[in-house]
C-alpha positions in Angstrom: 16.8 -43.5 -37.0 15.5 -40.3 -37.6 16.9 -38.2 -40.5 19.1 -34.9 -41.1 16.2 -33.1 -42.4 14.0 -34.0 -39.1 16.4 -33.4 -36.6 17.1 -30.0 -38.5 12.8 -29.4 -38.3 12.9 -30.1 -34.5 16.2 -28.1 -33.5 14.2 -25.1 -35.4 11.4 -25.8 -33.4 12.7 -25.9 -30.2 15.1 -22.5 -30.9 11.8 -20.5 -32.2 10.3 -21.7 -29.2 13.3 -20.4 -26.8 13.9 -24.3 -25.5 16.9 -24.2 -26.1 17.5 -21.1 -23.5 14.4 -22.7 -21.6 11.6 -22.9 -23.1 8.4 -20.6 -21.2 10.5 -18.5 -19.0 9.6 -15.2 -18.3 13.5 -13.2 -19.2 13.3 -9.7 -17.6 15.4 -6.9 -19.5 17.4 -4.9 -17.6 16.0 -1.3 -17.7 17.1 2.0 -17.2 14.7 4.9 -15.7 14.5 6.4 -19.0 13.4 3.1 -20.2 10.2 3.2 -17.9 8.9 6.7 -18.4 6.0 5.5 -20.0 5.0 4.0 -17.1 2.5 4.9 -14.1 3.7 5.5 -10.5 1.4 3.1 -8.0 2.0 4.4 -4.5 0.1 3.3 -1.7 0.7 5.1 1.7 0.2 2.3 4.7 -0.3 3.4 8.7 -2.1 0.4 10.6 -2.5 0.6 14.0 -3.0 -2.9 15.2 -3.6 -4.5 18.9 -4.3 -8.0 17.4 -1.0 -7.9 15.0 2.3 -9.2 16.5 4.3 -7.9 13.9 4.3 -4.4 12.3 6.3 -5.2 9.8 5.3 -3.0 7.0 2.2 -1.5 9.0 3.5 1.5 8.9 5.3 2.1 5.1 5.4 4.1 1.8 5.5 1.9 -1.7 5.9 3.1 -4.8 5.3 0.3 -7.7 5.9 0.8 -11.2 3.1 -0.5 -13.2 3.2 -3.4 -15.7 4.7 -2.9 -19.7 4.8 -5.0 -22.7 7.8 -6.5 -21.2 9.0 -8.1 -18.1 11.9 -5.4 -17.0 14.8 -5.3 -13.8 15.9 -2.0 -13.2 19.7 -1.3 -13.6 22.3 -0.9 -11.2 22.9 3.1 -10.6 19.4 4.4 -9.4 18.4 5.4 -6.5 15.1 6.6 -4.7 14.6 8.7 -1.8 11.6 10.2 0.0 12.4 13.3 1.8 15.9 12.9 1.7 15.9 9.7 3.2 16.9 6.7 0.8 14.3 4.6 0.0 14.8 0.3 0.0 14.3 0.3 -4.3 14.0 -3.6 -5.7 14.7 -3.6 -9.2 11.9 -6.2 -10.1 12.2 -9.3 -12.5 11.8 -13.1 -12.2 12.2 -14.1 -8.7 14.5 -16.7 -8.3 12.6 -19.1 -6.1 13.8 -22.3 -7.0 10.2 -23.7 -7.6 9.1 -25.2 -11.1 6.2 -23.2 -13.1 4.9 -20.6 -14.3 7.3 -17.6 -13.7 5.9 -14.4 -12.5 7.4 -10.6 -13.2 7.8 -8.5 -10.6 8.0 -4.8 -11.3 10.7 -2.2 -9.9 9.5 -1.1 -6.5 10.9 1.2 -3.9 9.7 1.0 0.1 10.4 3.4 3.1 8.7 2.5 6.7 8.5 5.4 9.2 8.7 5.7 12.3 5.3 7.0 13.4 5.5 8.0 16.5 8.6 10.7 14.5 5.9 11.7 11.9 3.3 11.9 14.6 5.7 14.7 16.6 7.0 16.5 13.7 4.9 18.6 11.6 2.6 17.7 8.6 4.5 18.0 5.4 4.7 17.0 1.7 5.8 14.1 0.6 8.4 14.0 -2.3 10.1 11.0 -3.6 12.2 11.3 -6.1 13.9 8.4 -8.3 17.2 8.9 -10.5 20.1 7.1 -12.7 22.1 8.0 -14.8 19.9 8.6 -17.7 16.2 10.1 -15.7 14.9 11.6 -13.4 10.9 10.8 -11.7 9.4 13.4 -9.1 6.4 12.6 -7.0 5.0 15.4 -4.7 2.1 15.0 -2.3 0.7 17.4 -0.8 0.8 17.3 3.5 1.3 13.2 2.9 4.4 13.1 5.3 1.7 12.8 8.7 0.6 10.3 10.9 -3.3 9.2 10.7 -6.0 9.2 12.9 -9.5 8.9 14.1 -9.9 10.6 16.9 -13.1 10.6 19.1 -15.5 13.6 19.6 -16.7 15.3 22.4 -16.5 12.8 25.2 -15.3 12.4 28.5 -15.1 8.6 28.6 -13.2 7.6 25.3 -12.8 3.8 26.3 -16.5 3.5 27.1 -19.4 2.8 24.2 -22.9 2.6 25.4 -25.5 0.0 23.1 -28.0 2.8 21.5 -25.8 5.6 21.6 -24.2 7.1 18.6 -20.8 7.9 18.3 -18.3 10.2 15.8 -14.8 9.8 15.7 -13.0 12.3 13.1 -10.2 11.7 10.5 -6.9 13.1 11.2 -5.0 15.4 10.0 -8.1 17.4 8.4 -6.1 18.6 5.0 -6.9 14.6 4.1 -10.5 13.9 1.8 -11.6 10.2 2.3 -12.8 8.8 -0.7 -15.1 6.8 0.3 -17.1 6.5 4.0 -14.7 4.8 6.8 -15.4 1.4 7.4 -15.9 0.9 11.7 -16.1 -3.1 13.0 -16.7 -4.3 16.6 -14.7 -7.5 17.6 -15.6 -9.2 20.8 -12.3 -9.6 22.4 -12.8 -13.1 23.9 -15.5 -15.0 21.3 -14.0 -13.0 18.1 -17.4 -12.4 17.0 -17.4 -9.6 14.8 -20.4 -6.8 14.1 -19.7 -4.4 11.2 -21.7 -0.7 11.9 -23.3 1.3 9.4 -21.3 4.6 8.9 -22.7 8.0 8.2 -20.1 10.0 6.4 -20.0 13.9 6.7 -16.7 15.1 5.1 -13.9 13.6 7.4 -16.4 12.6 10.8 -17.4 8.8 10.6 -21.0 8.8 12.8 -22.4 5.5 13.9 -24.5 4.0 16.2 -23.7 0.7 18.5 -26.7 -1.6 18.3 -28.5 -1.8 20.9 -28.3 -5.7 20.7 -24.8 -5.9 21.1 -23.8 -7.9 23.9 -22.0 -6.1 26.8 -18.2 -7.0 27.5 -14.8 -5.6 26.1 -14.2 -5.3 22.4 -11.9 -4.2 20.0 -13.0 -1.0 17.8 -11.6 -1.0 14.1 -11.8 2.1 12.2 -10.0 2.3 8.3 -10.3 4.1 5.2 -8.5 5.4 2.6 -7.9 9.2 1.7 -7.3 10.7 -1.8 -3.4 11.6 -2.3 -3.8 15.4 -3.7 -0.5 14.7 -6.4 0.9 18.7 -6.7 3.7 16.8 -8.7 4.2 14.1 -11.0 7.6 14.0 -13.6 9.2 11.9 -15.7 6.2 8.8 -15.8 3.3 8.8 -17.8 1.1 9.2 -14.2 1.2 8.9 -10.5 -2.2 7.3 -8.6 -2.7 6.0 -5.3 -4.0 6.5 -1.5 -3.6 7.0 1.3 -4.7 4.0 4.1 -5.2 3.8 7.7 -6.3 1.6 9.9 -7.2 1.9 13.6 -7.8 -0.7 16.9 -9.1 0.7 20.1 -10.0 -1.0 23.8 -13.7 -0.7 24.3 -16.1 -1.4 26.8 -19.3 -1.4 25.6 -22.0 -1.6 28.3 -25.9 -0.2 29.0 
């Protein structure tokens, strides 16, 4: 039988180990805005333009993440986020309940808004503000001519459907006020074998230039541009920073032939 004093060592144990609230799981505190100024704004601007995707959920959306503290926190009830005057879908973060044993993962407060982009494509190019408030702060993020919808657009031909094996080809980003940070990325996928080719890509400011090999077998093919733009932040208040991007992503119909 084990005795006072050992029982008393293993209760101790177990409490400075949090068993006795379960052991190893993650506790978020709840958090007010205030709480989370120190913080950096992660926003990530997403417009994907997919023939292969059945579903566009999220393909075309705006995320703002908070990035991660010393502690695992779940926004309070009270704040609210809004991008243009238009509420945003805010998730306070925390430990997911999922039901499933290990290891417990902390989300962080996040806040969503998907556009319509045929609306953003007809009205005209904009900044972006989003702004995030309780009862206790206030967060601004400004972006300048963000609020547009993204491009690449082909240049000077009369046959835009039509690639020819040897022949190069430059397709421009869109809207022009964007600075891609780094050269667009442009893939050829055989629409009946999958095969895929991935083209080199001469950069010159916003026009992608590239050349289909001359090897390439003749047929019908989907052309996949992307990249990723530098968000020019005119405002940032009430976090510690705001950093992020802005990515799109691009199918066309081609026939490529001799």
């Amino acid at each position: 039988m084990a005795s006072a004093s050992s029982l008393r060592f293993v209760l101790g144990a177990l409490a400075a180990c949090g068993l006795l609230a379960g052991c190893g799981r993650t506790v978020a505190q709840p958090a007010t805005l205030a709480d989370l100024q120190e913080r950096t704004l992660k926003f990530t601007l997403t417009d994907v333009d997919s023939l292969e995707r059945d579903s566009t959920v999220g393909a075309y959306r705006f995320t703002l993440v908070f990035s991660e503290g010393t502690s695992c926190a779940r926004l309070a009830d009270g704040a609210t986020a809004t991008l243009n005057g238009q509420a945003m879908k805010l998730e306070p973060g925390g430990v997911p309940d999922t039901g499933v044993g290990g290891r417990d993962v902390c989300e962080p407060p996040r806040a969503t808004f998907d556009f319509d982009p045929e609306r953003w494509d007809n009205e005209p190019t904009e900044d972006l503000r989003v702004i995030l408030q309780d009862d206790t702060h206030s967060m601004v993020l400004v972006l300048r001519d963000a609020k547009a919808k993204r491009r690449f657009l082909r240049s000077g031909s009369s046959s835009p459907g039509t690639l020819r094996r040897g022949q190069s080809y430059t397709y421009g980003w869109l809207p022009e006020t964007d600075v891609l940070q780094a050269p667009a990325k442009v893939s050829l996928i055989h629409k009946n074998s999958g095969a895929l080719a991935i083209l080199d890509v001469q950069q010159e400011g916003n026009a992608a230039h590239f050349t289909v090999p001359s090897e390439t077998v003749e047929g019908q093919y989907i052309l996949r541009m992307s990249g990723t733009a530098v968000a020019q932040v005119l405002s940032c208040e009430g976090v510690a920073g705001c950093e992020g991007g802005l990515f799109h992503s691009g199918d066309v119909d081609v026939n490529v032939s001799n």
